[in-house]
C-alpha positions in Angstrom: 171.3 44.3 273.1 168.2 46.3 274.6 167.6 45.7 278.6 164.0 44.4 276.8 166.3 42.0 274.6 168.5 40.9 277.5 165.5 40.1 279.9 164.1 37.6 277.2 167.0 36.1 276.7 167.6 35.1 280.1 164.2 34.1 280.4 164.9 31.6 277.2 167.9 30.2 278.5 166.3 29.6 281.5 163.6 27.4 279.8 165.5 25.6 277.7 167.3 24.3 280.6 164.4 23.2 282.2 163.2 21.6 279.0 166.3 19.6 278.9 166.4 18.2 282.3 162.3 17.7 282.3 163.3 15.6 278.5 165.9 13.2 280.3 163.2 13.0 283.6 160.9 11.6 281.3 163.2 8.9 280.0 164.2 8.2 283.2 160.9 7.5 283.9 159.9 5.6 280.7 163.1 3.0 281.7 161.7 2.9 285.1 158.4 2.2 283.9 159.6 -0.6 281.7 161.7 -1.9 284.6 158.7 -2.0 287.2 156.7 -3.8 284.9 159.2 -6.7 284.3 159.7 -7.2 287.6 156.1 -7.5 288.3 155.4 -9.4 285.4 158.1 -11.7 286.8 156.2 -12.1 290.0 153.3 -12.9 288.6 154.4 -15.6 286.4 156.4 -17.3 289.3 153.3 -16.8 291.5 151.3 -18.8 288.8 154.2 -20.9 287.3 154.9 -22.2 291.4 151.9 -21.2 293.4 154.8 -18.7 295.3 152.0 -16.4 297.7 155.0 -14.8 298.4 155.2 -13.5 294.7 152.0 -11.8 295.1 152.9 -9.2 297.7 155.9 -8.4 294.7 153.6 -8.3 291.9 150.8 -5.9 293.9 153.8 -3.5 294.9 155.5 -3.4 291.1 151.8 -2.7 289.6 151.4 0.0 292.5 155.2 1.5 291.6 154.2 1.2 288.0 150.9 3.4 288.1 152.9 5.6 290.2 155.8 6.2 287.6 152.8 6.3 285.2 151.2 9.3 287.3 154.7 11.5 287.6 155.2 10.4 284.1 152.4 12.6 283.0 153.2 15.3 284.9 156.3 15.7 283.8 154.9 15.7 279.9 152.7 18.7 280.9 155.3 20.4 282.5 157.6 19.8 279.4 154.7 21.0 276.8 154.6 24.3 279.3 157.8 24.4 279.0 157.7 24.4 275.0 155.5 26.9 275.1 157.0 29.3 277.6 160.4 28.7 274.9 158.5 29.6 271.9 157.1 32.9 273.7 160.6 33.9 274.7 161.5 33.4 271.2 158.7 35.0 270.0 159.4 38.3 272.0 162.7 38.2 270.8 162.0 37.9 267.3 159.8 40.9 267.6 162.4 43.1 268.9 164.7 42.3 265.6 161.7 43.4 264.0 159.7 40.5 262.7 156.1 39.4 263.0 154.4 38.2 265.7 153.6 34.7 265.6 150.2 35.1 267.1 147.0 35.7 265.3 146.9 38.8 263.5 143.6 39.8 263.5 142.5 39.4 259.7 139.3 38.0 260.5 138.0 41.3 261.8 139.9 43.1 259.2 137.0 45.4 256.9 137.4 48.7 255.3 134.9 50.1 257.4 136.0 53.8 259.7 139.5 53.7 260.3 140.4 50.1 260.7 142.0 49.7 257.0 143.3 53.6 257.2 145.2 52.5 260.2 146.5 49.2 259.7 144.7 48.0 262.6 144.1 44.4 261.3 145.8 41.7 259.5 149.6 40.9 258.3 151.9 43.4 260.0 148.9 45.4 261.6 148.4 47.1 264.9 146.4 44.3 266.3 148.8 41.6 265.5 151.6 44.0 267.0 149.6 44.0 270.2 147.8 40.3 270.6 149.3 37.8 273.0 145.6 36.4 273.5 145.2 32.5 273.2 141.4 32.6 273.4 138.3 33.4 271.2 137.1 35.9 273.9 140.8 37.3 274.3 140.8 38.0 270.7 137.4 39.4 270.5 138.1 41.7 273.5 141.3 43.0 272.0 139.3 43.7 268.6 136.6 45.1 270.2 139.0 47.5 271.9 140.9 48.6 269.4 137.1 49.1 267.1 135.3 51.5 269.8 138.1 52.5 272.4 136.9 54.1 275.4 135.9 57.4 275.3 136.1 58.7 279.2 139.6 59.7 281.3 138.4 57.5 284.1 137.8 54.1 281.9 141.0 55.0 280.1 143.6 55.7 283.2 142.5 52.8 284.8 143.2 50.6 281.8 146.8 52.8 282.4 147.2 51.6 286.0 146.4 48.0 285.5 148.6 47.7 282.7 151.2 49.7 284.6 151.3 47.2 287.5 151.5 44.1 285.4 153.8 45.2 282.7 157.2 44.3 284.9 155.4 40.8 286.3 157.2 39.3 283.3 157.1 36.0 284.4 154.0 35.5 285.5 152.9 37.0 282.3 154.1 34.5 279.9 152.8 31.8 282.2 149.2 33.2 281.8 150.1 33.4 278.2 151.6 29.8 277.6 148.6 28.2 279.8 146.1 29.4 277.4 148.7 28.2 274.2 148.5 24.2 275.8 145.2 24.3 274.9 143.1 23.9 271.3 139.7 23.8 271.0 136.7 24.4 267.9 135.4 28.2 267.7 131.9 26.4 267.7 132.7 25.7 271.4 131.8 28.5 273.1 128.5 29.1 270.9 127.0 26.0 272.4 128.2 26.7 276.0 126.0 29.7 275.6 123.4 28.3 274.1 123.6 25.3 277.0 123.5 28.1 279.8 119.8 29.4 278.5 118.5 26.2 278.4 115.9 25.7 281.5 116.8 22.6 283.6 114.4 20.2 283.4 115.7 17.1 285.7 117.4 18.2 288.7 114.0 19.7 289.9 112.2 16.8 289.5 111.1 14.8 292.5 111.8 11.1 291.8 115.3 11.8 290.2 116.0 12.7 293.3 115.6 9.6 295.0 116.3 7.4 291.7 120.1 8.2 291.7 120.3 7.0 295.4 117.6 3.8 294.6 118.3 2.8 291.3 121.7 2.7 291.6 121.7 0.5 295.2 119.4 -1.9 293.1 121.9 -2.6 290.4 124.5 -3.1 292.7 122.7 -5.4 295.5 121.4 -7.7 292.8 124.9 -8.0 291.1 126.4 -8.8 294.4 123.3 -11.3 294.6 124.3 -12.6 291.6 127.8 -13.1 291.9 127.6 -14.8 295.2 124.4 -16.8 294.4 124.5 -17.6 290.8 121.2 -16.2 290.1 121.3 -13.5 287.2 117.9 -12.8 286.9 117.4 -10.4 289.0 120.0 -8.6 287.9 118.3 -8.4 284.8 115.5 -7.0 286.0 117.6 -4.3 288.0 119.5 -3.2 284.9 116.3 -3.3 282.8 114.7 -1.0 285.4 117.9 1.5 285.2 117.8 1.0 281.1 113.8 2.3 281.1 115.0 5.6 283.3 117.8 6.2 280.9 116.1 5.7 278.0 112.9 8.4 279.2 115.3 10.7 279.1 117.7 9.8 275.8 117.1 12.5 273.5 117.5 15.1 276.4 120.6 13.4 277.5 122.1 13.2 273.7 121.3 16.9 273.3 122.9 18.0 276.0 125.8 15.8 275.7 126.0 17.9 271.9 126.2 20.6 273.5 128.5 20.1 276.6 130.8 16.9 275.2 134.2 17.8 274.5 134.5 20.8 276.1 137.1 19.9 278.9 140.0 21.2 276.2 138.1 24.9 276.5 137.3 24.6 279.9 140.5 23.7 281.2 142.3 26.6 278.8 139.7 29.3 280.7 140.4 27.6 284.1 144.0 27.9 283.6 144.2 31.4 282.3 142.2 32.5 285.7 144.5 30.7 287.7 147.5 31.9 286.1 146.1 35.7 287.0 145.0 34.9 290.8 149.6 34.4 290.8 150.1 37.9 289.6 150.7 40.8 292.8 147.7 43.5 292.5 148.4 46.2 294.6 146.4 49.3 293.6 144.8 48.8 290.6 140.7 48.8 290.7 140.7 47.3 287.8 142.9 44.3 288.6 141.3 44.0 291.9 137.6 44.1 290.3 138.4 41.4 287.7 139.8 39.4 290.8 136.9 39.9 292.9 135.0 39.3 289.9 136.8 35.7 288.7 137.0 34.4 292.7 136.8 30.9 292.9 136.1 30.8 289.1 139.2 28.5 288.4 138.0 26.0 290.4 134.1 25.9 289.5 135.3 25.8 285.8 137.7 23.0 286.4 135.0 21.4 288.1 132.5 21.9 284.8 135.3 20.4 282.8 135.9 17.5 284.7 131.9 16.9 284.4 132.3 17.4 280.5 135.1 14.8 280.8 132.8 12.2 282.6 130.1 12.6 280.1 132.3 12.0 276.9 132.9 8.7 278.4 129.7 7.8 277.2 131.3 7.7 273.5 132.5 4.5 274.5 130.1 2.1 274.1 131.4 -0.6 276.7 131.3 2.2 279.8 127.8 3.4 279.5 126.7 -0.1 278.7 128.0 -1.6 281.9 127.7 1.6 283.9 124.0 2.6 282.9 123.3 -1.0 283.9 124.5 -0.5 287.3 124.5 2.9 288.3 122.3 5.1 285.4 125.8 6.8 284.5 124.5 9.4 282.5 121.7 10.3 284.6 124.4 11.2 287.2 125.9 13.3 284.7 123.1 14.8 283.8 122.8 15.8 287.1 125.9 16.7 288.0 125.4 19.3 284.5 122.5 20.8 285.7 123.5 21.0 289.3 126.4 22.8 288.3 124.4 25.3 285.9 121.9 26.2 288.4 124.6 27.3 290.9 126.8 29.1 288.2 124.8 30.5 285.5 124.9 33.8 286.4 128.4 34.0 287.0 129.8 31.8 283.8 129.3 34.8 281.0 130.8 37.0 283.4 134.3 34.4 284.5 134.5 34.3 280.5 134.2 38.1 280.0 136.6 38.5 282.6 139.3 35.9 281.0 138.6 38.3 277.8 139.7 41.3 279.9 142.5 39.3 281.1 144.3 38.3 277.6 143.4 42.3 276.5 145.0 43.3 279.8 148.1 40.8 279.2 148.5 41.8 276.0 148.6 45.3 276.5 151.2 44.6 279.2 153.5 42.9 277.0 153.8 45.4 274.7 154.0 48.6 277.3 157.3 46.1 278.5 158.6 45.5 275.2 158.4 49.7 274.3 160.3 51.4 277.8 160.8 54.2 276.1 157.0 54.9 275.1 154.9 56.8 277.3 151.4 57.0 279.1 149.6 59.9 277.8 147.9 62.5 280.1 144.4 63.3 279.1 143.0 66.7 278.8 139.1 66.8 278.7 137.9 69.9 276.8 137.6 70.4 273.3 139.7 68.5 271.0 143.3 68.1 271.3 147.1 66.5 270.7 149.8 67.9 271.7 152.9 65.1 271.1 156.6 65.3 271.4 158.7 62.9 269.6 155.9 61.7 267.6 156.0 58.3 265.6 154.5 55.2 264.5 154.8 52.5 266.3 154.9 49.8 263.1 158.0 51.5 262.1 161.1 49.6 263.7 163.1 52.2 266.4 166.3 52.3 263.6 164.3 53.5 260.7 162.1 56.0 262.8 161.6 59.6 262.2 159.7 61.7 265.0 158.3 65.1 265.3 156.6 67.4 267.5 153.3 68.1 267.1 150.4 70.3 268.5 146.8 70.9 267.3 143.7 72.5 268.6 144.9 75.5 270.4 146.2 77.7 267.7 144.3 75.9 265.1 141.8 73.1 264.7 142.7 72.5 261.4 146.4 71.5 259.8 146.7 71.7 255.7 150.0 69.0 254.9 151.3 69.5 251.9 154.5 67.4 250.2 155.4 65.6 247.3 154.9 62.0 247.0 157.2 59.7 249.3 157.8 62.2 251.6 156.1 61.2 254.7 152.5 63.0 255.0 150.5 59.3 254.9 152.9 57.9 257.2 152.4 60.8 259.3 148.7 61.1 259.8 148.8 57.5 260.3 151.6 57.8 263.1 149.1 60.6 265.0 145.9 58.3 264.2 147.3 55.1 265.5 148.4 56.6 268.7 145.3 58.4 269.6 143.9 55.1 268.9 146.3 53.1 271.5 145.9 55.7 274.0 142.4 55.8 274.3 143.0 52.0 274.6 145.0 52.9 277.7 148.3 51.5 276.1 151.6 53.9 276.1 152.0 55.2 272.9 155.4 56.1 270.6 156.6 59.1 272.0 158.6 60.9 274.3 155.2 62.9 275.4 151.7 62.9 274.5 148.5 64.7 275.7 145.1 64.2 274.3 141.3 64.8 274.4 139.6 61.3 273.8 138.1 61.1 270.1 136.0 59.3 268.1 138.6 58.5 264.8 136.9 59.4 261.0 139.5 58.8 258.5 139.6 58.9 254.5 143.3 57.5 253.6 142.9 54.3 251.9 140.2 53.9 249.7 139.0 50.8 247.4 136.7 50.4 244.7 134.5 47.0 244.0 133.8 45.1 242.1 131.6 42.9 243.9 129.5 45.8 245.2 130.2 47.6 241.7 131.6 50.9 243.1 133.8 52.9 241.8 136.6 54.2 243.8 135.1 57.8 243.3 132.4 56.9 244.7 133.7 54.6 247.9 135.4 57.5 248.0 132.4 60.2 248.7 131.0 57.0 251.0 134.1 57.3 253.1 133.4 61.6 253.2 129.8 61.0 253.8 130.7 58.5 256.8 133.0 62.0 258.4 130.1 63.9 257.5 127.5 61.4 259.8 130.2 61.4 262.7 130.5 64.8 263.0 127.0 65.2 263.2 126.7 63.4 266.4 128.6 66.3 267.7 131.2 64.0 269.8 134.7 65.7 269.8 136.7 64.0 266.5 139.8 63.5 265.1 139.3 63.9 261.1 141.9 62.4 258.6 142.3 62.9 255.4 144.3 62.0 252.5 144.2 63.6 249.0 140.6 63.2 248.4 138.9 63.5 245.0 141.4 61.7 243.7 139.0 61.0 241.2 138.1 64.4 239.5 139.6 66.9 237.5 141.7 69.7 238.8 139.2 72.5 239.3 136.6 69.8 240.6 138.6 68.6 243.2 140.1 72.0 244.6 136.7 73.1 244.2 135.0 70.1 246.4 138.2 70.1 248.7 137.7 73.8 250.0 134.1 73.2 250.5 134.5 70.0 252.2 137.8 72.0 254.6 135.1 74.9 255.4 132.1 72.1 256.1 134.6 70.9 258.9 135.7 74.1 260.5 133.0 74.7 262.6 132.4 71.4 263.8 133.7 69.7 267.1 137.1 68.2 265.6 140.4 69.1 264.7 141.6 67.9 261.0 144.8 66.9 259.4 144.3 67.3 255.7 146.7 65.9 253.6 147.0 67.5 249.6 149.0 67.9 246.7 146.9 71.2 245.8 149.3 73.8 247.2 146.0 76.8 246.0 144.4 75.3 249.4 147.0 76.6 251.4 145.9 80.2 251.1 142.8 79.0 253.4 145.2 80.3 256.3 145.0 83.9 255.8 140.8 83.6 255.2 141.2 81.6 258.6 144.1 82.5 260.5 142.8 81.0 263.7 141.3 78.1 262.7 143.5 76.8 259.9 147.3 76.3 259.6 150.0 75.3 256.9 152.5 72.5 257.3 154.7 70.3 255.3 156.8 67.4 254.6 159.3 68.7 252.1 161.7 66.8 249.6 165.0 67.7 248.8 166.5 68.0 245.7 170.6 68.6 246.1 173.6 67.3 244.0 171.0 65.3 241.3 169.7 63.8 243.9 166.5 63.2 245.8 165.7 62.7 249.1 163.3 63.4 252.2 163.8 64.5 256.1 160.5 63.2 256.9 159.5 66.0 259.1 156.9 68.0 259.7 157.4 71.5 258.9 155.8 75.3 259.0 154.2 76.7 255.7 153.4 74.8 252.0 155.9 72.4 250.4 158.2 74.1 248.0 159.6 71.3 245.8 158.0 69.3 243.3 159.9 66.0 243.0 157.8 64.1 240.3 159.3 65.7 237.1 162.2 65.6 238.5 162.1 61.6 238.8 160.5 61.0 235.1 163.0 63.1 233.9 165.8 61.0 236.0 164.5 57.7 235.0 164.5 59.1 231.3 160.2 58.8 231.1 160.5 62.1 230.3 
C-alpha cells in the first residue's frame, strides 16, 4: 500500500468511527426525546386531570428539555450526513488509486470534438476532467472546464496556480471537508441563472419614502389593534388594520411574486456557496498570492451569503398559505422580505459575482490539489519562455494506471521543431502524442504532470488524432478531416507559439494522394512558430530529414517480431520503424 493509499485509509477509518458513535448519539437522543415528552405529557394531564399548579412548572421544563433534545438532535444529523460524505470521499480516493473511476461528474456535458478536447480525452467517461474534478458546484465545474479549454498562457498566471496548489495539496483534511460541504448540498442548474438575473434588476422599494416609515407604522397598527381586540372584544378595528396592511401588500404583489421566482428556494445553493467559503477561510495560507487574493477577495463572504440565504428561507415561508395570511395581516411579512432582499442587494451586488467566481476558483484550486496529493511522484514543470519547447524525462500518460505505464524521454525544439513517428499499428505512437499533449495541457493548468521532469514553453494545443464523420451535418470523415487541418492552419496563423499533433492524416485518399498532401502539409508547418509531432505509417516521409536536417527529425515506436510472436516495447526510438506487423497478424490469424 502507497503512503497516498495508507493516508486515506486512515482518514476512512477515522470517519467511520465517528459515524458510528454520531448513529447511536442520535438514538440516544430519539429515546430521550420520547422520554421528555411522556413525562411532560404526564404533567400536563395531572395539571388538567387535578388542577396540580405544581404540574405546570414539570410540564414547561419537559417541553423546554424536549425542544432542546430536538435542537442537538439535528445537529447531530448534519454532522452524521458530513460524516457520510467525508466516508464516501475517502472511499472514493481509494478506489481511484486501484484504478477505477471517479465517482464525480465527468465532464461529458462540455464534451465536443472541437480543438483538442476529443484528441485528448479531456471530457467524459474515463477522461482527464473526470480524473481531475472534485468540484460540487456549477461554477466549480465550469471553472475546471474552462481551465482545461483555454489554459493559461503566461509563466506568472501558471506558477502561481503551482504555488497555491503546492500549499494546499498536504492540508488533506481540510480539503475533503471543503469538498464534502459542497456534496451536503443539491440544488437546480436553473438556480444560479435567476440569482444573476435578480442581481441586474434595479430596486424599486427600498428607496422609496413611505416604505420606509410603513414597515415601522403599519406593522405597530396591526399589532395595537389586535391587542385592542383581544383585551376589549372589539374586532373591528382590527379589521381595518389588517385591511390597511392587505392594500400595501397587494400594490406591490406582482413585484413581490416575481421576485420571490427568482429568489425562493435558493437557501440549498446559498448555504452550499457559504459553506465552501467557510471551509477555505480553515485552510493555512502562508505564501501563496493566489490563496491570499481569493481570501481577501471572499472576506466576510460566508457570512453575507448565509445571511442572503436565510432571507431566501423567510420568503419561502410565504408558500404556506396560513403564515402570510396571518403575518401580512399583522406585520406586511413580505414587505419586510422584500426589504430585507433589496437591502441586502444594494450592499452586495458588486461583490456577489465576484464571492461566486471566487468559490469557482476554489473547487478548481481543490481539485487540482487532490490530484498533485494522490500523484507524489509527478512533478511541477519549469517554464522556459522562448520559442517553443518540451523537454520531459520519464514521460507518460497520466490515464494509464502506474503498473501498466511505459515512459520515455523526450526533447523537441532545440535540435528540431519537427518529429516524424513512425510504427506499426498497436505500438504506441497515438498513446504517445496523447501522453506529451495531455501534459502540456495540465501544466499550463499549473497541475504537476506524469513525469520525473518536465520543461516547457506555454502553447496553444492544435491537434488532428481523432476524427468523426456526420451524419447529422452530412460530412464525410475526409472532409472533417481537412476541417480539423484547416483549424491548425487558422492557429498557426495567429503566430502564437503551438504545439501541432498529428495523426495519420489523409486517411481518406489514395497512396500517392496522401504522401503527396502529407509532405506539403509537414513543409506548410516548418516555418511556422510550433514544434510538430507527426505520426504516419508512410515510412517515404521519413527522408524529409536529410532535405531538413535541422528542422525535422525521425523517431519510432517499433514492434517486435521474435519466436512467432508479436510484441511492442512502447518506446520512443531514433530513426524509421523497421517492422511491419500487419501481414504478419493476417497471416497468423489465417486471413491470409
Amino acid at each position: 500500500m502507497t503512503d497516498v493509499s495508507a493516508a486515506y485509509e486512515n482518514e476512512l477509518s477515522y470517519y467511520q468511527q465517528q459515524l458510528v458513535q454520531l448513529k447511536k448519539q442520535q438514538v440516544n437522543l430519539g429515546f430521550l426525546r420520547l422520554l421528555v415528552f411522556i413525562v411532560a405529557a404526564v404533567c400536563i394531564y395531572i395539571t388538567i386531570s387535578r388542577n396540580n399548579a405544581y404540574f405546570i412548572v414539570g410540564a414547561l421544563l419537559s417541553i423546554a428539555l424536549f425542544f432542546y433534545f430536538v435542537r442537538i438532535y439535528v445537529d447531530k444529523k448534519e454532522e452524521r450526513e458530513l460524516a457520510e460524505k467525508l466516508v464516501f470521499l475517502c472511499q472514493n480516493e481509494l478506489n481511484i488509486q486501484e484504478g477505477k473511476l471517479n465517482q464525480f461528474n465527468n465532464g461529458e456535458a462540455y464534451s465536443s470534438y472541437e480543438k483538442y478536447y476529443s484528441d485528448l480525452d479531456v471530457f467524459g467517461n474515463g477522461s482527464l476532467f473526470q480524473l481531475i474534478n472534485r468540484t460540487s458546484t456549477t461554477i466549480g465545474e465550469d471553472t475546471l472546464a474552462a481551465q482545461l479549454k483555454d489554459p493559461a498562457a503566461d509563466k506568472q498566471k501558471i506558477t502561481g496556480t503551482q504555488e497555491a496548489i503546492k500549499e494546499l495539496k498536504d492540508q488533506l483534511k481540510q480539503r475533503q471537508l471543503l469538498s464534502a460541504k459542497g456534496l451536503l448540498y443539491h440544488y437546480d442548474s436553473n438556480d444560479l441563472s435567476q440569482i444573476n438575473q435578480w442581481l441586474t434588476e434595479k430596486e424599486v422599494f427600498i428607496n422609496h419614502p413611505w416604505y420606509r416609515i410603513a414597515l415601522w407604522l403599519l406593522p405597530l397598527l396591526g399589532i395595537s389593534t389586535l391587542l385592542y381586540w383581544f383585551f376589549s372584544g372589539d374586532y373591528f378595528p382590527f379589521v381595518i388594520a389588517a385591511a390597511i396592511n392587505w392594500m400595501h401588500v397587494g400594490r406591490l404583489a406582482k413585484h413581490i411574486k416575481q421576485q420571490h421566482q427568482l429568489m425562493g428556494k435558493k437557501q440549498e445553493l446559498l448555504d452550499q456557496y457559504a459553506s465552501i467559503l467557510a471551509a477555505y477561510h480553515g485552510f493555512n495560507i502562508k505564501q501563496s498570492a493566489l490563496l491570499k487574493e481569493l481570501d481577501k477577495t471572499s472576506t466576510n463572504a460566508a457570512a453575507e451569503i448565509k445571511q442572503l440565504s436565510r432571507i431566501s428561507s423567510f420568503f419561502d415561508q410565504r408558500l404556506n398559505m396560513l403564515v402570510p395570511l396571518f403575518l401580512n395581516s399583522i406585520l406586511v411579512y413580505d414587505l419586510h422580505c422584500l426589504w430585507w432582499l433589496e437591502q441586502w442587494k444594494q450592499k452586495n451586488k458588486t461583490q456577489l459575482n465576484k464571492w461566486l467566481t471566487a468559490v469557482g476558483q476554489i473547487e478548481y484550486l481543490n481539485s487540482l490539489a487532490g490530484f498533485a496529493y494522490n500523484n507524489p511522484d509527478y512533478c511541477f514543470p519549469s517554464i522556459k519562455e522562448d520559442k517553443p519547447y518540451i523537454k520531459a524525462k520519464g514521460l507518460a500518460h497520466p490515464l494509464i494506471s502506474s503498473s501498466e505505464r511505459i515512459v520515455n524521454d523526450f526533447e523537441i525544439g532545440v535540435a528540431d521543431k519537427l518529429q516524424l513517428v513512425t510504427g506499426s499499428n498497436m505500438s504506441g505512437k497515438t498513446t504517445f502524442l496523447r501522453s506529451v499533449g495531455v501534459n502540456v495541457l495540465l501544466a499550463q493548468c499549473g497541475a504537476p504532470v506524469c513525469a520525473e521532469a518536465f520543461e516547457f514553453t506555454p502553447m496553444q494545443i492544435l491537434s488532428s488524432i481523432r476524427v468523426s464523420d456526420s451524419l447529422q451535418e452530412h460530412t464525410s470523415y475526409f472532409m472533417a478531416e481537412l476541417k480539423k487541418l484547416h483549424s491548425i492552419v487558422e492557429g498557426l496563423a495567429t503566430g502564437k507559439p503551438s504545439l501541432v499533433l498529428i495523426d495519420e492524416i489523409l486517411r481518406g485518399t489514395n497512396s500517392d494522394d496522401k504522401s503527396h498532401g502529407s509532405e506539403l502539409f509537414i513543409k506548410k508547418l516548418l516555418p511556422t512558430n510550433s514544434i510538430t509531432l507527426f505520426a504516419t505509417h508512410d515510412l517515404s516521409l521519413g527522408s524529409l530529414e536529410t532535405a531538413y536536417p535541422d528542422l525535422l527529425s525521425n523517431y519510432c515506436f517499433e514492434s517486435i517480431i521474435q519466436n512467432g510472436e508479436l510484441s511492442f516495447d512502447y518506446r520512443l526510438h531514433k530513426g524509421i520503424a523497421q517492422n511491419k506487423n500487419a501481414s504478419f497478424l493476417m497471416e497468423k490469424m489465417g486471413i491470409i
